[in-house]
N, C-alpha and C positions, 0 to 999 in steps of 0.2 A: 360904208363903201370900202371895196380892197381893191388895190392894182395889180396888176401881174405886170413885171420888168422883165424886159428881152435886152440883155448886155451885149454890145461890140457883136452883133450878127454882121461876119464878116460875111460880102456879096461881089463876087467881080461882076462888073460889066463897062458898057462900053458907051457913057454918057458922060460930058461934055462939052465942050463951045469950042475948045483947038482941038483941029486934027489927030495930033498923036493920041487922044482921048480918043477919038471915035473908032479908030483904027487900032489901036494897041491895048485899047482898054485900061482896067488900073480897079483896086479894091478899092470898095466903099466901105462903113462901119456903119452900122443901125442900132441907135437906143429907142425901145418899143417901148412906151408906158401904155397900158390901158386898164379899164373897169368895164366889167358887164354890169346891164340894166338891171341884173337879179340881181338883188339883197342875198349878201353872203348866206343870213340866217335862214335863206330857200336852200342854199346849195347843201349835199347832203356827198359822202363821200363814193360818189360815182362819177364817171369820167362823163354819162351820157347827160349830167346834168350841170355842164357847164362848157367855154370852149376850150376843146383841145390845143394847149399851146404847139406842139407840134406839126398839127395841121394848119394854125392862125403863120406859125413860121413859112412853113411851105405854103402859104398862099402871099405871103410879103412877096419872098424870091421871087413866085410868079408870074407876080405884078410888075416886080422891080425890074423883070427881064423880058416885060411882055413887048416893050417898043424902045427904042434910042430916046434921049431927051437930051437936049443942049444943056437947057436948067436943071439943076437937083431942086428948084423949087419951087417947079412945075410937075416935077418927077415925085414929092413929096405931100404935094395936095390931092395928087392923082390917084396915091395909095393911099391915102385917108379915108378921100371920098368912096373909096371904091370899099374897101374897109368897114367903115359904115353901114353901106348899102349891103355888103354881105355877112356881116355878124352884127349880136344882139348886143354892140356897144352902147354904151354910156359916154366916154370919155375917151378919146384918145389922143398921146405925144407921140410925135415920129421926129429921131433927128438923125440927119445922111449928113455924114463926115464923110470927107475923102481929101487923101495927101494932096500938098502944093507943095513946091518947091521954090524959097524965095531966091531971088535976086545973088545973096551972099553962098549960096546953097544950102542953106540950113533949108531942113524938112519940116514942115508944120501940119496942121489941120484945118479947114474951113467946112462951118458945119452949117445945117441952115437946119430949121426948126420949126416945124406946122400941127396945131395943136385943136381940138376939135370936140368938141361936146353937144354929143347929139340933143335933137329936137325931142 
């Protein structure tokens, strides 16, 4: 088996549960692990015989931008599922970090993490 890792895909959008979220929007961070169903030792060095990480990128974003969600993890089984259903996965990790700001103002991260190996 090999994965292919998608590091800190940063994405704005405008998802939520307060207000200034829905409205102001705010950057999300995206860690992509996955594997295709093909055995590497199929893959041969041609782009047509595996999937394009470029286009698996552009199709997260336009998931991730396809409707508002309160939850990032609601938001994050959504693009799984959806994920799945349109490429030849095996395996996939999806984690959405996005800033919070505590109480003291220090800046942090809350990330939530949905992980999926197909049938």
């Amino acid at each position: 088996m090999h994965k292919i890792k998608i590091s800190n895909l940063e994405i704005f959008g405008f998802h939520g549960v307060y207000h200034h979220e829905k409205e102001k929007g705010q950057y999300f961070y995206l860690d992509i692990d996955y594997s295709l169903k093909k055995n590497i030792d199929l893959i041969n060095d041609s782009i047509d015989n595996t999937v394009d990480y470029i286009e698996f990128i552009s199709t997260i974003i336009d998931l991730f931008n396809k409707k508002r969600y309160s939850l990032i993890e609601v938001l994050a089984k959504d693009i799984v599922q959806k994920i799945v259903s349109i490429y030849d996965v095996g395996y996939i990790k999806l984690v959405i970090r996005k800033k919070i700001i505590l109480d003291n103002n220090n800046i942090d991260f809350i990330s939530v993490e949905v992980e999926k190996k197909s049938e």
